[in-house]
C-alpha positions as CSV (number, residue, x, y, z in Angstrom):
1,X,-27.6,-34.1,2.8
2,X,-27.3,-36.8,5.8
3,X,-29.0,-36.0,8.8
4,X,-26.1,-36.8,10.6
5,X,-25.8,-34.2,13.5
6,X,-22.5,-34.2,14.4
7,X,-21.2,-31.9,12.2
8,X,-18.3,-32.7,9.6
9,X,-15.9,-29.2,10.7
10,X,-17.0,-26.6,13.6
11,X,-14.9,-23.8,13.8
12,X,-14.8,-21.6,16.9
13,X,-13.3,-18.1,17.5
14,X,-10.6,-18.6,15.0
15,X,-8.3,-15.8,14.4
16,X,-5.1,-15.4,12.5
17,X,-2.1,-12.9,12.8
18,X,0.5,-12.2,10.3
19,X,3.0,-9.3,11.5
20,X,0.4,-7.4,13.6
21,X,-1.9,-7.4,11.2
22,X,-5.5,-9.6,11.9
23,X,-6.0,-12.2,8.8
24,X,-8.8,-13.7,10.8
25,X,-10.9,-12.2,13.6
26,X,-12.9,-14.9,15.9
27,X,-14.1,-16.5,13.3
28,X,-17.0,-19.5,13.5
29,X,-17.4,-21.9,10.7
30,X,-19.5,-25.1,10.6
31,X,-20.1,-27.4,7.7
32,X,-23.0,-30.1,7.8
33,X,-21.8,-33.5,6.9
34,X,-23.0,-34.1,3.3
35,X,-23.3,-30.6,2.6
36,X,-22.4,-28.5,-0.1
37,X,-21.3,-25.1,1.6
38,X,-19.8,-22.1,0.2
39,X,-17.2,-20.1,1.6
40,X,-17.4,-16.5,0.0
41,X,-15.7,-13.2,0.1
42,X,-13.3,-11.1,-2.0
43,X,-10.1,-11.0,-2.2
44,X,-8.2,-10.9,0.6
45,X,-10.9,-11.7,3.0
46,X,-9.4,-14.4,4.7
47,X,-11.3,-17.3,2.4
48,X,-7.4,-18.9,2.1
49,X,-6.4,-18.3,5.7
50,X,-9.3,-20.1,6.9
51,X,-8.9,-22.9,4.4
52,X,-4.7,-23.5,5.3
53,X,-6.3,-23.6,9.5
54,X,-8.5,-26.5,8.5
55,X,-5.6,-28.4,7.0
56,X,-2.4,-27.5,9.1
57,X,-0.8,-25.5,7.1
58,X,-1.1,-22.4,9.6
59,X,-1.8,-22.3,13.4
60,X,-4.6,-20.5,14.2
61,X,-4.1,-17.9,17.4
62,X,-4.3,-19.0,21.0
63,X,-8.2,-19.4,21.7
64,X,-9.7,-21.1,18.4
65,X,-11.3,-24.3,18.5
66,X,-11.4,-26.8,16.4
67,X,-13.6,-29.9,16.0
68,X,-13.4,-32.4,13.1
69,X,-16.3,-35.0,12.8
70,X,-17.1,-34.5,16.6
71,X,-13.0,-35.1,17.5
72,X,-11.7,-31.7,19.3
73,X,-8.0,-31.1,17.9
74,X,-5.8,-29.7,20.1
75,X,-3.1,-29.6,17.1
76,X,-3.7,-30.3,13.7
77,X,-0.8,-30.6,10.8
78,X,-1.1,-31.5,7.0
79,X,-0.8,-35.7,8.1
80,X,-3.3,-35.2,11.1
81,X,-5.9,-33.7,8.4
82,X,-5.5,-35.8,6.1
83,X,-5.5,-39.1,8.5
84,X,-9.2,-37.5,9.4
85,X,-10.5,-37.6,5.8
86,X,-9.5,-33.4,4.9
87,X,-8.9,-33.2,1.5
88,X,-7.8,-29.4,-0.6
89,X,-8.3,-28.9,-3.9
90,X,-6.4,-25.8,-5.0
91,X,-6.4,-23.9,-8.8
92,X,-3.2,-25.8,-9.3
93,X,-3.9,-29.0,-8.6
94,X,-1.0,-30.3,-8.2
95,X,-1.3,-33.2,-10.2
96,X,1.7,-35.2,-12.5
97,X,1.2,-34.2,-16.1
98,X,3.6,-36.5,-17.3
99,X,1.9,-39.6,-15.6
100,X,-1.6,-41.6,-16.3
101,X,-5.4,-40.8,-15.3
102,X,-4.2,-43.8,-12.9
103,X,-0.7,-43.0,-11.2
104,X,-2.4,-39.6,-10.5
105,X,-5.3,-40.6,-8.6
106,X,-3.3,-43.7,-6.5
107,X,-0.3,-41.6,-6.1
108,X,-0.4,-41.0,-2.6
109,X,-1.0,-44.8,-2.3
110,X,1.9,-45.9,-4.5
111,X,4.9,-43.7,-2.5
112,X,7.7,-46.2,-2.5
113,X,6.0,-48.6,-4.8
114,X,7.3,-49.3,-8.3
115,X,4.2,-48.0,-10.5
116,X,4.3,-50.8,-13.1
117,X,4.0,-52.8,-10.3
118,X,1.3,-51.4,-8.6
119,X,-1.1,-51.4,-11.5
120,X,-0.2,-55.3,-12.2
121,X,-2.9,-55.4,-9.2
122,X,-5.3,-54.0,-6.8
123,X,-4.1,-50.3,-7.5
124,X,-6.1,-50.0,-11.1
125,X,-9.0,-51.9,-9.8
126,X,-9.4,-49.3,-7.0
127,X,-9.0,-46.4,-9.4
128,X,-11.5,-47.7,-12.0
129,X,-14.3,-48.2,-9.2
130,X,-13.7,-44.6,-7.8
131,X,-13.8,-43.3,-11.2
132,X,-17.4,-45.4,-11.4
133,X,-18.6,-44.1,-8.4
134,X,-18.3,-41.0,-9.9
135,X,-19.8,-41.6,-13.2
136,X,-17.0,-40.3,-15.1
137,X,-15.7,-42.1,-17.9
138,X,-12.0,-41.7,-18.2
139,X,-9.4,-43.6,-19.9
140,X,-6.9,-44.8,-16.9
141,X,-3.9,-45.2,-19.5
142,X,-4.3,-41.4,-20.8
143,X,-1.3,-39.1,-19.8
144,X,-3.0,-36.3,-17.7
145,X,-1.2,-33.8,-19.6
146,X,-3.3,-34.7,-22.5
147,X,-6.7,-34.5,-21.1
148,X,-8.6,-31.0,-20.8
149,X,-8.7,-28.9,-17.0
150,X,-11.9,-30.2,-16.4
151,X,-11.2,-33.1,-16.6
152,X,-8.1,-32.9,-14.5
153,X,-10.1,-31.4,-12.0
154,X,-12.1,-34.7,-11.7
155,X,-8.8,-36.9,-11.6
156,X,-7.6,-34.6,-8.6
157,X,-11.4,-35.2,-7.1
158,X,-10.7,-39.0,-8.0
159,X,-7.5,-38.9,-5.6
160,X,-8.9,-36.7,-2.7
161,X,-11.6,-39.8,-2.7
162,X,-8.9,-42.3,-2.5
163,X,-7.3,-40.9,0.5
164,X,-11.3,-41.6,1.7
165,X,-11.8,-37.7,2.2
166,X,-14.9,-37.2,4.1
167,X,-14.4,-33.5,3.6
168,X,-13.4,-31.8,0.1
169,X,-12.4,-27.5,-0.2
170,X,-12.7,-27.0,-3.7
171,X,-10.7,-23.8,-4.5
172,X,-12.1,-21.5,-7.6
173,X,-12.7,-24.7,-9.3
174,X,-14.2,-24.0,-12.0
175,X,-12.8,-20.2,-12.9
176,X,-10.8,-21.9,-15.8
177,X,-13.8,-24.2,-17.3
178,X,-16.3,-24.0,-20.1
179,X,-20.1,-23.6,-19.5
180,X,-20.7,-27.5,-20.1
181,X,-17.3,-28.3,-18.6
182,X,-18.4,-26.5,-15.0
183,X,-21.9,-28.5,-15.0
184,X,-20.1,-31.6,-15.4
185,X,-18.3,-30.5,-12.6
186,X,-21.3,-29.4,-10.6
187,X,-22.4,-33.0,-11.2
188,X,-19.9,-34.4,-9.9
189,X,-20.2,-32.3,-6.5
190,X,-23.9,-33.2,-6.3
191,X,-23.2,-36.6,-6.3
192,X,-20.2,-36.2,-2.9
193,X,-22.6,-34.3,-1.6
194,X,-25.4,-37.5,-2.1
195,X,-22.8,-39.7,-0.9
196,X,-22.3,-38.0,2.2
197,X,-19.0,-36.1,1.6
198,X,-18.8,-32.6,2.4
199,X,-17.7,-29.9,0.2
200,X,-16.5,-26.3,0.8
201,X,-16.7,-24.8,-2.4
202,X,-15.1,-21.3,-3.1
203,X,-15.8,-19.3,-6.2
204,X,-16.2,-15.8,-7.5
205,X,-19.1,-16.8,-9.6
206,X,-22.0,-15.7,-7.8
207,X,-24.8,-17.9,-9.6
208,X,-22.9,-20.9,-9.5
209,X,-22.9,-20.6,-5.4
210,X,-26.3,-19.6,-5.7
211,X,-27.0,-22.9,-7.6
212,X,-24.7,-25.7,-6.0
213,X,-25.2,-24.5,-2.3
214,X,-27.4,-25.3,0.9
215,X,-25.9,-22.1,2.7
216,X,-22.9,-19.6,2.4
217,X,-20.6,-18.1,4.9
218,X,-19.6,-14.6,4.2
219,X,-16.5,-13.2,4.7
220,X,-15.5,-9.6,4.9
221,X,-11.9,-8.6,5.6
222,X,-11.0,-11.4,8.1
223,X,-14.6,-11.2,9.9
224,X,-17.5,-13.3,10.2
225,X,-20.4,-11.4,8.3
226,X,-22.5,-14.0,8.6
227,X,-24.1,-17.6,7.7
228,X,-27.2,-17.6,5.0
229,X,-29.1,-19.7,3.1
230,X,-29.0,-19.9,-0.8
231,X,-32.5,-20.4,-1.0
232,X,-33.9,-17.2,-1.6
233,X,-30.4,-15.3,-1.8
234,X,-29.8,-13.4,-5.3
235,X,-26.6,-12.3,-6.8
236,X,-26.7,-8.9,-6.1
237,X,-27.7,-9.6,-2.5
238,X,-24.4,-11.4,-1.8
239,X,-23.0,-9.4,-3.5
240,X,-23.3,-6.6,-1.2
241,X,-22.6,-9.0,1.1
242,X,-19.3,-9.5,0.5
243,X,-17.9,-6.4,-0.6
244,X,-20.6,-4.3,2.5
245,X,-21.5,-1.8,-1.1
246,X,-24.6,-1.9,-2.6
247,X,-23.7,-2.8,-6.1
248,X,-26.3,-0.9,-8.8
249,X,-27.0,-3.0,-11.8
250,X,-27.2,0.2,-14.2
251,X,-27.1,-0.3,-18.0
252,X,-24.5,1.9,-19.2
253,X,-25.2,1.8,-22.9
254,X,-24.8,4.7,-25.5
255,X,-25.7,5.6,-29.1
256,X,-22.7,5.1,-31.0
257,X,-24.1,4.6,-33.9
258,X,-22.8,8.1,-35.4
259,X,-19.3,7.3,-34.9
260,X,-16.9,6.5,-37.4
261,X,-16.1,2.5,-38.0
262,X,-12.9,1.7,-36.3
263,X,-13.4,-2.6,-37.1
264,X,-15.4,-4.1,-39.7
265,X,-15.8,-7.4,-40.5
266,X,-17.3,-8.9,-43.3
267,X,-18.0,-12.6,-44.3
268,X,-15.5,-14.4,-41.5
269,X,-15.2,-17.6,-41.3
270,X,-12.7,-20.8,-40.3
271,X,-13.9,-24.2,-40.5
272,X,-15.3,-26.0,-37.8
273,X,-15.2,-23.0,-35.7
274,X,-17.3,-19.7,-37.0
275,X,-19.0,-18.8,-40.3
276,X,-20.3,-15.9,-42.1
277,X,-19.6,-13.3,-38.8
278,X,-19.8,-9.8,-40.1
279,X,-19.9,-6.6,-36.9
280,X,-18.6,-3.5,-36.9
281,X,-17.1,-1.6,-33.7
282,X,-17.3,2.3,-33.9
283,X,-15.3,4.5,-31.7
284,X,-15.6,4.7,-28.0
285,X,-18.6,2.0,-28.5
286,X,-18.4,-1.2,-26.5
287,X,-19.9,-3.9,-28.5
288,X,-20.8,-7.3,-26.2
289,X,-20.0,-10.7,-27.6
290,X,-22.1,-13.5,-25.5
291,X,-23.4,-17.3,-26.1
292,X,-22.9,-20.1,-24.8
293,X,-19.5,-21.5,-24.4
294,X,-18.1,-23.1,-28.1
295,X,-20.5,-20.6,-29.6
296,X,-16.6,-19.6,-31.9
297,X,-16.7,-16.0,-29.3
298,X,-12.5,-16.8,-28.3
299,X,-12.0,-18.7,-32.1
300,X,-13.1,-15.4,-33.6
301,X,-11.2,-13.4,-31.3
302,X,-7.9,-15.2,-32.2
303,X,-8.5,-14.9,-36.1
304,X,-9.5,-11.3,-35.7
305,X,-5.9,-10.6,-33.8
306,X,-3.9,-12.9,-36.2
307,X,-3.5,-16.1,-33.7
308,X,-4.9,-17.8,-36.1
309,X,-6.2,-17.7,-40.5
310,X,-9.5,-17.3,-41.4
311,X,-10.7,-19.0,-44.4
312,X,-12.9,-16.7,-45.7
313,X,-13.9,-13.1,-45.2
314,X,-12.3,-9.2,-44.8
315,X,-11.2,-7.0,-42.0
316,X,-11.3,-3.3,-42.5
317,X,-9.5,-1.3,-39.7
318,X,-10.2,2.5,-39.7
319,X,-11.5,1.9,-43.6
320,X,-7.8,0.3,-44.2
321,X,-8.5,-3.8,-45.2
322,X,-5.8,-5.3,-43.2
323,X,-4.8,-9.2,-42.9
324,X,-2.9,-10.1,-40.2
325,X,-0.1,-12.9,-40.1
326,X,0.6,-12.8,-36.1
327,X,-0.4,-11.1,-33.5
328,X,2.3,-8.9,-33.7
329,X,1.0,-7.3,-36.7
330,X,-2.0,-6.4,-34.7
331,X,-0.3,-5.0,-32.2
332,X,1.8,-3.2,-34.8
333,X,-1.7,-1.6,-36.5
334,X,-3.2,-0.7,-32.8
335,X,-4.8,-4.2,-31.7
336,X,-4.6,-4.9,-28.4
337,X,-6.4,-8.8,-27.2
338,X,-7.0,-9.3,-23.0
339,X,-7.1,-13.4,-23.2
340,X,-9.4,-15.3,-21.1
341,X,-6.3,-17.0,-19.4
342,X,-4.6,-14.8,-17.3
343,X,-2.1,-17.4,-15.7
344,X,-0.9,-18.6,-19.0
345,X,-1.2,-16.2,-21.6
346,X,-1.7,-12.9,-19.8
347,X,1.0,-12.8,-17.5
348,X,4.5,-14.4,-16.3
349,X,3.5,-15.4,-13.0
350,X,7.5,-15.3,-11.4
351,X,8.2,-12.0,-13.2
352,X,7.7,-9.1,-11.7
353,X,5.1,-6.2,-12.2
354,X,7.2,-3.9,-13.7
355,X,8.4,-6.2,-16.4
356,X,5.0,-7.6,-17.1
357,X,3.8,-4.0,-17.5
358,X,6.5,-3.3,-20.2
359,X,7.0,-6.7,-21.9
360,X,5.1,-5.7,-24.9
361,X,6.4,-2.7,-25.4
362,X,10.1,-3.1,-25.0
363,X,11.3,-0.9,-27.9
364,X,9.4,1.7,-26.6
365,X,11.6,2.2,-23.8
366,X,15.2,1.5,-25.2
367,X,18.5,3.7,-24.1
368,X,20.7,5.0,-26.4
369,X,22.7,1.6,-26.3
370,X,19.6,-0.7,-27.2
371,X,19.7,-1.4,-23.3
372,X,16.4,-0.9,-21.4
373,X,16.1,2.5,-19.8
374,X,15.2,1.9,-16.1
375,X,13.9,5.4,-16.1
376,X,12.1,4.9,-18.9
377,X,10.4,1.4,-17.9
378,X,9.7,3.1,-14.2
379,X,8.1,6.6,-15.9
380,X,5.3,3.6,-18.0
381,X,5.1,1.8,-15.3
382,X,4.3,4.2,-12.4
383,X,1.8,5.5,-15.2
384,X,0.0,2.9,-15.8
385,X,-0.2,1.6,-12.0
386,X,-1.3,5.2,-10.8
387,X,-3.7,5.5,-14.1
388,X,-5.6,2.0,-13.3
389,X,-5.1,2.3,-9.5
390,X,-3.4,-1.3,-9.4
391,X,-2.6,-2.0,-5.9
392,X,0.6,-3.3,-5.2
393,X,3.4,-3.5,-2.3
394,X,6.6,-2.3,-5.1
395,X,6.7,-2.7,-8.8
396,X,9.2,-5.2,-8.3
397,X,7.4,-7.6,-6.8
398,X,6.3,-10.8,-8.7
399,X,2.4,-9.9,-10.4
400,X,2.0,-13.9,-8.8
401,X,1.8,-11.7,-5.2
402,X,-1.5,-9.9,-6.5
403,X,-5.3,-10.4,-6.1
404,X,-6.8,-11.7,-9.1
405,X,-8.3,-7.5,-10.0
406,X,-5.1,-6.2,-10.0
407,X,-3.6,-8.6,-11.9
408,X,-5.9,-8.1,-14.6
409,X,-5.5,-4.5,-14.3
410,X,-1.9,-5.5,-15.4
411,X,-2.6,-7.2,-17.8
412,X,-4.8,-4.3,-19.0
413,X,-1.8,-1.8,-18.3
414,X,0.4,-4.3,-20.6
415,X,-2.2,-3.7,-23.6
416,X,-2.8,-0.3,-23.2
417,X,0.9,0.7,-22.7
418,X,0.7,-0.1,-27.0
419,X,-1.9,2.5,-27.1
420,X,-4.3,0.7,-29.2
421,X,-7.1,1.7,-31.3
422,X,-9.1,-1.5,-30.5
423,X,-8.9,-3.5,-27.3
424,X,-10.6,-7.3,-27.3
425,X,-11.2,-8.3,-23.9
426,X,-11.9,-12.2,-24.2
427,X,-13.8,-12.7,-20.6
428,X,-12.0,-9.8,-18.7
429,X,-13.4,-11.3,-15.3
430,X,-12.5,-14.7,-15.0
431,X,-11.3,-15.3,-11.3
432,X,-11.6,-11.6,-10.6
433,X,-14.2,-11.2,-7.1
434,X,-17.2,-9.3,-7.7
435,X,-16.1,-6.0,-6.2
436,X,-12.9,-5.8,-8.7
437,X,-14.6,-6.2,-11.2
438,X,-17.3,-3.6,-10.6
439,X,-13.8,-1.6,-10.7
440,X,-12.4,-2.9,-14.2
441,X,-15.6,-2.2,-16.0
442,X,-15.8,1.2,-15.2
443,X,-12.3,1.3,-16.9
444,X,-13.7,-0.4,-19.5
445,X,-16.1,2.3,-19.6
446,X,-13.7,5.1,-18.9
447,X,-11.6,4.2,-21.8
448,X,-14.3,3.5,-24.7
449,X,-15.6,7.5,-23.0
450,X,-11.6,8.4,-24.1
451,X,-12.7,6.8,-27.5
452,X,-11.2,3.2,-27.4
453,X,-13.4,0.7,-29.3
454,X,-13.6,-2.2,-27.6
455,X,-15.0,-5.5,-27.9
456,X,-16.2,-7.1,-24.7
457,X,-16.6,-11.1,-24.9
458,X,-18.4,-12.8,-21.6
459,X,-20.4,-15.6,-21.3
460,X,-22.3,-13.6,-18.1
461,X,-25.1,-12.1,-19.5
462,X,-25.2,-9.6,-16.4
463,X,-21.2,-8.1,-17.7
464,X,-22.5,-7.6,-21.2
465,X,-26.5,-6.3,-21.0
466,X,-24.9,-3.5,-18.2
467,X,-21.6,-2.8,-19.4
468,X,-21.7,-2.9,-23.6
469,X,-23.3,-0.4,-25.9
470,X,-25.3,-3.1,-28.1
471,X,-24.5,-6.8,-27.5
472,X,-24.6,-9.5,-30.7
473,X,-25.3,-13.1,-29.5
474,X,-23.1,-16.3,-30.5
475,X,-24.4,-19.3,-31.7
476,X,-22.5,-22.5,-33.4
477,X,-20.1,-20.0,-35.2
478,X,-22.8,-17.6,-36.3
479,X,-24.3,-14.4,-34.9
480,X,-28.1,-15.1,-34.6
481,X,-29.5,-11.9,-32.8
482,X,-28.1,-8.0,-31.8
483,X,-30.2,-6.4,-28.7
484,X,-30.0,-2.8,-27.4
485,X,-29.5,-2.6,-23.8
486,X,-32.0,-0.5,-23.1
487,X,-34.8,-2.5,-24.9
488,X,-33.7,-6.2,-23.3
489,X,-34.3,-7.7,-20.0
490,X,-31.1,-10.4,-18.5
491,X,-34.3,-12.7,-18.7
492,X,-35.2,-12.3,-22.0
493,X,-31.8,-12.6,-23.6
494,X,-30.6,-15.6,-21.0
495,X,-33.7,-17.7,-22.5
496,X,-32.8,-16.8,-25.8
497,X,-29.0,-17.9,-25.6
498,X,-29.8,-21.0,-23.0
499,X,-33.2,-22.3,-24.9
């Protein structure tokens, strides 16, 4: 960090109003230049309000004051901010799939230029030395649709930098990323930060602030809680914090051992992804899945719920051997799979809640004219919304409106609406604040108590060790260890899987 003193945003007694209600409430807000500063809170704290001030998008309440790099704006908009060096990331992006590494990052350069043009010259030589500067190696003819998130997320980095942003908000940015892919990232923030840039980064994963942070700003429904320091700070710490509960880190695991076998696996394998995995699942147990990321946890997933053939290797469900060809024939024998991507393969963002409540059960709830039964789909739904206490304005409303908790718990209502006899939640958490999900685990709980088997994969050693009745550890497509709860420290089993 520079030692600059003028700082690069100060923030003073900013408030926001939407329809009488407070979004904001006299907020302060200062970020060092060259600083790496976290902006945390739930949900619905204000995190995005504050963030759209900063850049334009919204006008904060008579009274705030704002100051960017020691200039006091009277009026900012989206061209003022960005003429001062502000630059947003958001989980979108909003990059061109359909165009190069290159056109991406010098698009805001290249308006009214022809592209082929433009990269004749200068353009390409600019974007090749930013890429440098951020020691990323990237092939600047590569259509951005082909390349992996991550690495999208450095091309939208790449093209904040070429507007010459002095100050970067990163928003959740790595909530969709592998282990390796979001330290690669984290690199790549260390180094702004070495070169002076400032970056707001905003995420729901509690060690990652911890670990890429000088200090943290807490946010609790639209107030100032308070300005800390990460040195020192712990995860449970803020996250009582944030949510103003203590939050007790209790290891729910029970003998299951006596119950009958609802999954068994013996001798699975597919090439290149796992080998040789064989587990059982009893009833109403919760077995943990954990490893690094590309340990096979989501390829195994997929194969067990028919997204994909294993090449070797047997499934028995409730003592039946089953084989399944799609994943509708494990929905059809009582398999029910929570993917890790919510966005894309959980939900229909534009659709409403209703309909992505009942979209995997539409046969269920058929009239007499093979029409769909409003009464019917409204009975399920208000069931399911009441039994998982999603909160939501009208079941009509698009499930894009939500928080990221309640849309998983949509996601969950879709998959238990096909009453299943084994749920696989494949990283039930991602993007969902700390306080949610201390609320869908104790679903989670609540329905392996109602005699669910379930089969809990996470990567957060914390979500399996409290939550899961025995955990099995992933490693280069093989299980290597099982631990009971009760007999393993988070220390113990986070040196095993990271050593």
């Amino acid at each position: 960090m520079t030692s600059d003193p003028i700082p690069a945003l100060r923030l003073t007694s900013v408030s926001k109003t939407f329809g009488g209600v407070k979004a904001l409430q006299a907020v302060d807000f200062e970020v060092r230049a060259g600083e790496v500063h976290c902006l945390a809170g739930e949900n619905g704290c204000g995190k995005s309000t504050l963030i759209k001030i900063v850049t334009g998008v919204y006008t904060p309440d008579p009274g705030a004051e704002i100051e960017i790099f020691g200039e006091k704006i009277a009026a900012i908009s989206p061209n003022k901010a960005r003429a001062l060096g502000i630059a947003v990331i958001w989980q979108d992006l909003a990059l061109f799939p359909h165009m190069s590494v290159a056109e991406n990052i010098a698009f805001d350069e290249m308006v009214g230029v022809i592209p082929r043009l433009a990269f004749g010259g200068r353009y390409k030589g600019r974007v090749q030395a930013m890429l440098d500067r951020l020691n990323v190696p990237l092939d600047l003819e590569t259509r951005l649709g082909d390349l992996p998130i991550a690495q999208r997320q450095i091309v939208a980095i790449a093209r904040a930098l070429m507007g010459d942003a002095r100050l970067v908000f990163m928003d959740e940015p790595t909530a969709s990323l592998t282990q390796s892919e979001t330290d690669a990232l984290l690199g790549v923030v260390r180094t702004l930060s070495e070169q002076g840039i400032a970056v707001v980064f905003v995420s729901h994963r509690l060690a990652e602030v911890i670990d890429i942070s000088e200090r943290v700003t807490v946010l609790r429904d639209g107030k100032l809680v308070g300005v800390y320091p990460t040195e020192g700070m712990t995860q449970s710490r803020l996250g009582e914090l944030m949510t103003g509960d203590k939050l007790e880190s209790v290891v729910a695991a029970q003998d299951r051992s006596g119950a009958e076998p609802v999954l068994e696996v013996e001798g699975f394998s597919r090439h290149g992804e796992f080998e040789d995995v064989s587990l059982t699942i009893r009833r109403g147990e919760v077995l943990g899945l954990t490893g690094l990321i590309g340990a096979g946890r989501t390829e195994l997933a997929h194969a067990l719920i028919g997204m994909s053939a294993p090449d070797a290797g047997k499934i028995r469900l409730e003592g039946v051997p089953v084989r399944f060809g799609s994943i509708r024939d494990a929905i059809a024998r009582g398999v029910a799979y929570v993917s890790e991507d919510r966005l894309s393969l959980g939900l229909i963002q534009p659709q409403s809640i209703a309909d992505n409540t009942v979209i995997s059960v539409l046969d269920r709830i058929l009239g007499g004219l093979g029409m769909i039964s409003p009464s019917r789909q409204s009975e399920l739904v208000r069931h399911w919304i009441s039994e998982l206490a999603v909160k939501i304005g009208t079941p009509a409303d698009a499930v894009s409106t939500l928080s990221g908790g309640n849309q998983q718990r949509v996601v969950l209502a879709k998959w238990l609406a096909t009453e299943p006899r084994l749920l696989i939640l494949d990283s039930p958490t991602v993007g969902v604040d700390v306080g949610a999900r201390a609320g869908i685990f104790r679903i989670v709980r609540q329905l392996a108590e109602e005699g669910l088997a379930i089969l809990l994969i996470s990567d957060e050693v914390t979500e399996v060790l409290f939550n899961a009745d025995r955990v099995l550890h992933m490693a280069d497509g093989r299980i290597v260890g099982e631990y009971d709860p009760h007999a393993t420290e988070v220390t113990d089993l986070e040196a095993r899987i990271y050593a």
